[in-house]
C-alpha positions as CSV (number, residue, x, y, z in Angstrom):
1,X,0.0,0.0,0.0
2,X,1.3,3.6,-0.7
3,X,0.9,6.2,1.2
4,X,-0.6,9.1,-0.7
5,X,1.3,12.4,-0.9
6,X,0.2,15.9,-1.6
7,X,1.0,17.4,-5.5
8,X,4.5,19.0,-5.6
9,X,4.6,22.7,-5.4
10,X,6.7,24.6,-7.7
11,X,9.5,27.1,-6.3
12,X,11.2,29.6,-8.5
13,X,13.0,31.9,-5.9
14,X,13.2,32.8,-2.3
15,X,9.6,34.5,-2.5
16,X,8.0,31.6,-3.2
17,X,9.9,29.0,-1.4
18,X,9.0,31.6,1.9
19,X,5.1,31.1,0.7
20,X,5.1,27.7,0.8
21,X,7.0,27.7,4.1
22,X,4.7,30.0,5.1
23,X,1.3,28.1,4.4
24,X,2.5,24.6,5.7
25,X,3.7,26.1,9.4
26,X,0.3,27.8,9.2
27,X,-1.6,24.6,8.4
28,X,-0.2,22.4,10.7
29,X,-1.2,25.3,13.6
30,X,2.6,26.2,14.3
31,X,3.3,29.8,15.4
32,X,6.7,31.2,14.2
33,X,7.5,31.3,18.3
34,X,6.8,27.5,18.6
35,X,8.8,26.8,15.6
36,X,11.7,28.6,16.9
37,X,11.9,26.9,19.8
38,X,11.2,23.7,18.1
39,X,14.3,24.5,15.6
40,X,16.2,26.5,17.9
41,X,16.7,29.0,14.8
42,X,15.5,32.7,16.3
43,X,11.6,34.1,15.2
44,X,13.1,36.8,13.8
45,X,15.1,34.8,10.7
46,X,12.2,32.6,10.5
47,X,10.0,35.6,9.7
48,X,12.8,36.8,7.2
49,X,13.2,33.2,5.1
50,X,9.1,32.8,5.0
51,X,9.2,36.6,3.4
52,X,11.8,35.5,0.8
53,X,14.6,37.2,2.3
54,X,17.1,36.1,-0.7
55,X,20.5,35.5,1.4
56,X,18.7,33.2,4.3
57,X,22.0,30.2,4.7
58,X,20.4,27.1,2.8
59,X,21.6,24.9,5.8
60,X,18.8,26.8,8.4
61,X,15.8,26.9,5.4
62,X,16.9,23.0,5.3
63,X,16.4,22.5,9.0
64,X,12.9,24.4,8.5
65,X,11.8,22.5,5.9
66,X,12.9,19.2,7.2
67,X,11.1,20.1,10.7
68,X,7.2,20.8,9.0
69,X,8.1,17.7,6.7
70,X,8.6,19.5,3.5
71,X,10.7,17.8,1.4
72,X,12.8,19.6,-1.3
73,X,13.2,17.8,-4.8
74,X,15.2,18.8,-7.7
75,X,14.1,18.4,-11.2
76,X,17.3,18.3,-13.4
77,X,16.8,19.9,-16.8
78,X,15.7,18.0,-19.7
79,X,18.4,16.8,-22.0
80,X,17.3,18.7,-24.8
81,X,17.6,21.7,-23.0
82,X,20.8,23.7,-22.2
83,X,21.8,24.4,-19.2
């Protein structure tokens, strides 16, 4: 049996990866207080990365991601398009 997953949601830039950060800490009833202490990364560059602050460390958006169980995948680019 396989467990059914939710559609993937396409990110472009920091804006939009913030959004979706955003709505999922939001739907699972997390404040931006509770996920700071559950992350132990401060409110204040929580707030920054879910409003697309473009120079957020990749290592801390990561450990965000990871801890509301979003999971990033990379789509490589056809081979009939150049890099």
């Amino acid at each position: 049996m396989s467990i059914p997953t939710a559609p993937a949601i396409p990110v472009y830039d920091p804006e939009s990866l913030g959004h979706v950060i955003r709505k999922t800490r939001k739907a699972l009833k997390i404040t931006q207080e509770e996920l700071s202490l559950q992350t132990g990364i401060s409110r204040t560059t929580i707030r920054a990365i879910e409003r697309g602050k473009e120079s957020a460390h990749v290592g801390l958006v990561m450990q965000i991601c990871r801890d509301l169980g979003l999971m990033i995948a990379l789509t490589p680019p056809r081979s009939d398009q150049t890099p």
